[in-house]
C-alpha positions as CSV (number, residue, x, y, z in Angstrom):
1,X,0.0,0.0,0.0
2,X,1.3,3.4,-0.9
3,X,1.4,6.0,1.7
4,X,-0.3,9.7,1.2
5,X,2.1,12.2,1.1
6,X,0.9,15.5,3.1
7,X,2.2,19.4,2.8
8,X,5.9,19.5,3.6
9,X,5.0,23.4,3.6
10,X,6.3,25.4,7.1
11,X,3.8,25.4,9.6
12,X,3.8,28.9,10.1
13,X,3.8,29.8,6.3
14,X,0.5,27.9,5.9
15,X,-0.9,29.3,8.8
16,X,0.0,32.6,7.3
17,X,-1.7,31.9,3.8
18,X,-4.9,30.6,6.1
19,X,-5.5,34.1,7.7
20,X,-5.3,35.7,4.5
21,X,-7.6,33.4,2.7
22,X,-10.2,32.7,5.5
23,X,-9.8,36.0,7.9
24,X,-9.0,38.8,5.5
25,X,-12.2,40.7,5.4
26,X,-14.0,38.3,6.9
27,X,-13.5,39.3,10.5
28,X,-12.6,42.6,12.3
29,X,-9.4,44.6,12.3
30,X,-8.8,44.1,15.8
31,X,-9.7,40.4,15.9
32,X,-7.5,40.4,12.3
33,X,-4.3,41.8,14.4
34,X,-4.9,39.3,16.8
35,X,-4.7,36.7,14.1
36,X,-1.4,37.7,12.7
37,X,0.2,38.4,16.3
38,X,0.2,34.8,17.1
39,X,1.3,34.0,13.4
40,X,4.4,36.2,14.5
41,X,4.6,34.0,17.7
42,X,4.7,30.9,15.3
43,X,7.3,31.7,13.6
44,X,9.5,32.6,16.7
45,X,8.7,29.1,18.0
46,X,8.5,27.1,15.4
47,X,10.8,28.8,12.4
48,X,11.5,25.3,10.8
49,X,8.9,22.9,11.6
50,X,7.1,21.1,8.9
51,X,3.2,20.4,8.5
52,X,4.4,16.4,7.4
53,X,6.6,17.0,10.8
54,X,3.8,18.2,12.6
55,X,2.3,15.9,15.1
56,X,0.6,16.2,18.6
57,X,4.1,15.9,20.7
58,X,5.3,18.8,18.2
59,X,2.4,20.9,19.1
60,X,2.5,20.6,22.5
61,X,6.2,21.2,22.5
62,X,5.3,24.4,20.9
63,X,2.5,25.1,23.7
64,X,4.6,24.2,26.2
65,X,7.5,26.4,25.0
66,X,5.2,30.0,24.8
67,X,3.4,29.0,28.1
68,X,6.8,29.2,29.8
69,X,6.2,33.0,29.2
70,X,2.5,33.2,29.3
71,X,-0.7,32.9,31.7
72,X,-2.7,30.1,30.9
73,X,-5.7,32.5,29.5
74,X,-3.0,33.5,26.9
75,X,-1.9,30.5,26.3
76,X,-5.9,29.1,25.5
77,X,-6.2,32.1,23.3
78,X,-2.8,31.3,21.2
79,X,-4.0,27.8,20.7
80,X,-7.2,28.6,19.7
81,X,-5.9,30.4,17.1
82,X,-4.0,28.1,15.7
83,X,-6.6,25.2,16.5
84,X,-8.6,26.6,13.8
85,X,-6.0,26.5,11.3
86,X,-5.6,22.8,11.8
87,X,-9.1,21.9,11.9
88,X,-9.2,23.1,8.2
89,X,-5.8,21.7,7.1
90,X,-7.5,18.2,8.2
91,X,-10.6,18.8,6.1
92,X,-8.6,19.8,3.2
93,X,-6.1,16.9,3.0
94,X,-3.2,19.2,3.9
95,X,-2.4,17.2,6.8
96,X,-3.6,13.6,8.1
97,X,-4.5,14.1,11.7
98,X,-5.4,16.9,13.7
99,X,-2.1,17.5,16.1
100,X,-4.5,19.7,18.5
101,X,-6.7,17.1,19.6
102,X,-6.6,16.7,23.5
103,X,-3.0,18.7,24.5
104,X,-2.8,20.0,27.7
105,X,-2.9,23.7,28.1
106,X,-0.1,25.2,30.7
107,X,0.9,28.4,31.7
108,X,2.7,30.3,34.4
109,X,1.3,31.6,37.7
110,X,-0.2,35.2,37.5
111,X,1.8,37.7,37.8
112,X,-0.6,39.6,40.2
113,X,-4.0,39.6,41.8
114,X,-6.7,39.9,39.4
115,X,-9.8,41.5,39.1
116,X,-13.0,39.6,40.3
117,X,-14.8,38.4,37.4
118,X,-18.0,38.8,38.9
119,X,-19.8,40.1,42.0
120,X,-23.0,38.7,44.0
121,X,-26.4,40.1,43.4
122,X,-25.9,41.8,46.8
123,X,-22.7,43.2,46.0
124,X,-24.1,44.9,42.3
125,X,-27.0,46.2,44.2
126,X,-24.4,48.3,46.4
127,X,-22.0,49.2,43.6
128,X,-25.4,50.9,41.7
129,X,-25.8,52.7,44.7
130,X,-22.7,54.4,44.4
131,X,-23.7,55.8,40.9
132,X,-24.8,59.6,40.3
133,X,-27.2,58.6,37.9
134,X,-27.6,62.5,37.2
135,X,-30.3,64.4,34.5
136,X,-28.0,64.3,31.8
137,X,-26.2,61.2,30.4
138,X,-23.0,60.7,32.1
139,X,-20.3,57.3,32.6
140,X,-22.5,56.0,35.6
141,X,-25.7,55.8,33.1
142,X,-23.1,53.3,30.9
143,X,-22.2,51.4,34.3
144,X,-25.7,50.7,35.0
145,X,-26.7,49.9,31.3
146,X,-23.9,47.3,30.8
147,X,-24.8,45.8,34.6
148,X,-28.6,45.3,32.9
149,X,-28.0,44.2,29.5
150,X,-24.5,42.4,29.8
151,X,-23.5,44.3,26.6
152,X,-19.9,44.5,25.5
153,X,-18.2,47.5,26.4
154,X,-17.5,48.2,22.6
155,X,-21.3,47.4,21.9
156,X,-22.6,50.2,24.6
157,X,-20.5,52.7,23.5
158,X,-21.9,52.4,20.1
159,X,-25.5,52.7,21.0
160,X,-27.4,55.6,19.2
161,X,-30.9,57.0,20.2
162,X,-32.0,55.3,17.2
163,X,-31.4,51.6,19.2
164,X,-33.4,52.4,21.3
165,X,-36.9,51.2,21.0
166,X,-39.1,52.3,23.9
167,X,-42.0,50.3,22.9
168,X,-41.1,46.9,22.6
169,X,-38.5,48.0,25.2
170,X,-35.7,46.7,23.3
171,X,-32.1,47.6,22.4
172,X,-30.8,46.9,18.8
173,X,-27.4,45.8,18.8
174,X,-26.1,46.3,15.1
175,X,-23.0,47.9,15.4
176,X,-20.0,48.6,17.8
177,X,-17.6,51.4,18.9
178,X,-13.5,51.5,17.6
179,X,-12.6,53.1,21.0
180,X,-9.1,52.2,20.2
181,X,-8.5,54.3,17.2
182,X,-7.6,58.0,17.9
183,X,-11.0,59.3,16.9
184,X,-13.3,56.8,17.2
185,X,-15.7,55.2,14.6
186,X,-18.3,52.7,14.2
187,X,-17.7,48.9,13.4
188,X,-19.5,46.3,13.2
189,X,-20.5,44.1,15.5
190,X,-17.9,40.9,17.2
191,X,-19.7,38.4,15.1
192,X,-22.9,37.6,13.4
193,X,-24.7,36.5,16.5
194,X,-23.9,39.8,18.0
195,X,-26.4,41.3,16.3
196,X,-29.4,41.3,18.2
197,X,-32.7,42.8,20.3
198,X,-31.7,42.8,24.5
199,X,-34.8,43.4,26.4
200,X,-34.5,46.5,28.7
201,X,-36.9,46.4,31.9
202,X,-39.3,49.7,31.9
203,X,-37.5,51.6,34.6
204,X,-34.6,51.5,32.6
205,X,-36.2,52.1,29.5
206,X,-38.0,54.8,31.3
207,X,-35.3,56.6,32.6
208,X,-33.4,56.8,29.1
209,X,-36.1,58.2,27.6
210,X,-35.9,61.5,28.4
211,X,-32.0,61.3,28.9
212,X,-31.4,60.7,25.2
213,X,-34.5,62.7,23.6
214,X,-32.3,65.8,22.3
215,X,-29.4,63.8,21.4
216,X,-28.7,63.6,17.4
217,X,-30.1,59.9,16.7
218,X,-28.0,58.5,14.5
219,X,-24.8,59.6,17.4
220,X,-23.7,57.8,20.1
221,X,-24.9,58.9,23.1
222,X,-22.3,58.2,25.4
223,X,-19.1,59.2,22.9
224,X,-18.6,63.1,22.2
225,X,-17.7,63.4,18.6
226,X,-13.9,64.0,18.5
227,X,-12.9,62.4,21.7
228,X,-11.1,59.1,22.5
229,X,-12.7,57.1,24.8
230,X,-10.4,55.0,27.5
231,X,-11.2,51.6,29.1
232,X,-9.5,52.2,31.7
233,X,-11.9,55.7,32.4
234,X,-14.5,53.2,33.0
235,X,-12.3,50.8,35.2
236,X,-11.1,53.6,37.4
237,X,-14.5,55.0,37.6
238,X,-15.6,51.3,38.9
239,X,-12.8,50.8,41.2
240,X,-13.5,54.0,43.1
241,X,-17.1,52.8,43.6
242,X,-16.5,49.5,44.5
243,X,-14.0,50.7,47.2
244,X,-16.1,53.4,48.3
245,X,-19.1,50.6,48.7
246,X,-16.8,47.7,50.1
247,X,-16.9,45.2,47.7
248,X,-14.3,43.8,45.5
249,X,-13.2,45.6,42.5
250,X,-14.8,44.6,38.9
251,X,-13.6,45.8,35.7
252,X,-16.3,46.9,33.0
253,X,-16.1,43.7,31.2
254,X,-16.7,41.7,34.3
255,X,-20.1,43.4,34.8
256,X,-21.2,41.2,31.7
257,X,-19.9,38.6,33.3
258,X,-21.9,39.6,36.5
259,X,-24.7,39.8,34.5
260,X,-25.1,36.6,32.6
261,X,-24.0,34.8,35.7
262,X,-27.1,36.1,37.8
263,X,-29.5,35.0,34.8
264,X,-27.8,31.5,35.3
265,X,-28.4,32.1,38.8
266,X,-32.0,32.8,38.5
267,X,-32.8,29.2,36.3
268,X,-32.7,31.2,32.9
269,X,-31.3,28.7,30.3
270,X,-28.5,28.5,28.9
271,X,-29.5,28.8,25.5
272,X,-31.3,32.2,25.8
273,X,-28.2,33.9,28.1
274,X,-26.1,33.2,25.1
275,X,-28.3,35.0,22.6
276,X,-28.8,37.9,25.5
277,X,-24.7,38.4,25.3
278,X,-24.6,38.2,21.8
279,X,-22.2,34.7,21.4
280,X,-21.9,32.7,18.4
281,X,-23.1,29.5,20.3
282,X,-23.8,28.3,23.6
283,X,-20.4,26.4,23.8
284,X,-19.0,29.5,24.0
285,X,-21.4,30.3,27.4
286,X,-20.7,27.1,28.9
287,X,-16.8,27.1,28.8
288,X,-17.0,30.3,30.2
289,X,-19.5,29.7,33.1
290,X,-18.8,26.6,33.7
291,X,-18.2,26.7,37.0
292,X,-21.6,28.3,37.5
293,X,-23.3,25.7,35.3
294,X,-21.9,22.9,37.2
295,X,-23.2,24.2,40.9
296,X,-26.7,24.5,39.1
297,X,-26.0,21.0,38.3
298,X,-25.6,19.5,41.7
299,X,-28.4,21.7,42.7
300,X,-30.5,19.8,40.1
301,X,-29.6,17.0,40.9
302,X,-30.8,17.4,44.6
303,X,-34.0,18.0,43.3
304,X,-34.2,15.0,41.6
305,X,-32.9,12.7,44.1
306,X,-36.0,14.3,46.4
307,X,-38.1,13.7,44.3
308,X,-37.3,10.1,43.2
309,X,-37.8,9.7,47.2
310,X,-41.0,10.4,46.9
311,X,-42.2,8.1,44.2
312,X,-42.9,4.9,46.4
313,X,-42.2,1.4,44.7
């Protein structure tokens, strides 16, 4: 029997040519940078390694190598990356097996204390208690409109009075903010599945009204034309209230986190929390509240064990 031949090409040549054919113009700049950063990491690892060479003790050699540098988080990310790369290099006959499958992700030790990634129900009720929710739209608004909606930072900066619809008290999520270019601009959205409705309740709905009624509608209502906006405004902004109301300190992104975790928290499913944040599927919400998912789990299956107890034989 003859044996297939597979690509002899460089790994990080193909996975050069496989962002240009796949992620050129089909994602977003920043998401596009991303891309070619760990294509320049490849290429620092693994400058003459072969796809025909390429097996699951090479790739984990090359994990194991940037995780001696790297957090784990970073690590995941990196081999994400190039996990998708390989998936396709599989279909398309490139290379026989998929090198990726089950390695062990590493990384070193933080190099400091990190932010909590989410707080309590009782802890966000003091933290919005903090906020000088004043007449006219200001930063603590935003804080309290991400806490509600779990919308990405990028996503609320980017709402217009025109998402807004009072009626069906609804927020259309079509579009997102480039706070990281010098003037700003809109973009689209993460992903196709970021485009959605999120359900406001009416208090909120009714206190924006009047906020936003003389605001230009196709503008953003929290970005003034001409000025960059900062994450870490927002961040300091949250870590003075969160001191001030003695509880620990959250970053902007982790009141979405905060907020999809109280849904899970309150029996909402999994499935609709995933369309409420906008992911692309609900793998995507399990992996990243998994440790919430699980407790619910065990607290299921309490229930049914008490149950079963009652169903005499």
């Amino acid at each position: 029997m003859v044996r297939k031949r597979y690509s002899t090409k460089l790994f990080y040549k193909y996975y050069n040519q496989w962002i240009k054919l796949y992620k050129e113009g089909a994602v977003r700049p920043v998401t596009l940078d991303k891309y070619y950063l760990t294509y320049k990491k490849l290429r620092k690892l693994a400058p003459n390694l072969h796809l025909n060479e390429l097996d699951r003790r090479a790739y984990q050699a090359i994990l194991n190598e940037y995780a001696s540098t790297h957090e784990r988080k970073t690590v995941m990310d990196f081999h994400h990356h190039l996990k998708a790369s390989l998936v396709d290099a599989v279909d398309d006959g490139v290379i026989e097996k998929d090198p990726s499958r089950r390695v062990i992700i590493k990384g070193k030790a933080p190099s400091a204390k990190k932010k909590t990634k989410f707080l309590s129900l009782y802890e966000l009720q003091m933290l919005i208690k903090q906020l000088n929710l004043a007449s006219q739209i200001n930063w603590d608004w935003f804080i309290l409109l991400v806490a509600k909606t779990g919308l990405r930072y990028a996503e609320a900066l980017a709402l217009t009075p025109n998402d807004f619809d009072f009626e069906k008290q609804e927020l259309h999520i079509n579009k997102s903010w480039n706070y990281k270019s010098k003037h700003g601009s809109f973009q689209p959205t993460k992903n196709k599945s970021s485009n959605r409705a999120v359900m406001i309740d009416w208090r909120t709905a009714s206190e924006f009204k009047p906020l936003i009624e003389n605001i230009d509608p196709n503008q953003p209502i929290f970005v003034k034309p001409g000025h960059r906006v900062y994450n870490s405004t927002i961040n300091n902004i949250l870590d003075r209230y969160c001191r001030r109301a003695d509880i620990p300190v959250i970053s902007i992104h982790g009141l979405r986190h905060t907020h999809a975790s109280l849904l899970l928290y309150e029996g909402v499913s999994v499935a609709s929390v995933a369309k409420r944040l906008g992911h692309a599927n609900t793998v995507t919400t399990q992996q990243t509240y998994l440790h919430i998912i699980k407790e619910l789990e065990n607290k299921d299956n309490d229930k049914v064990m008490a149950h079963l107890s009652k169903l005499n034989s």
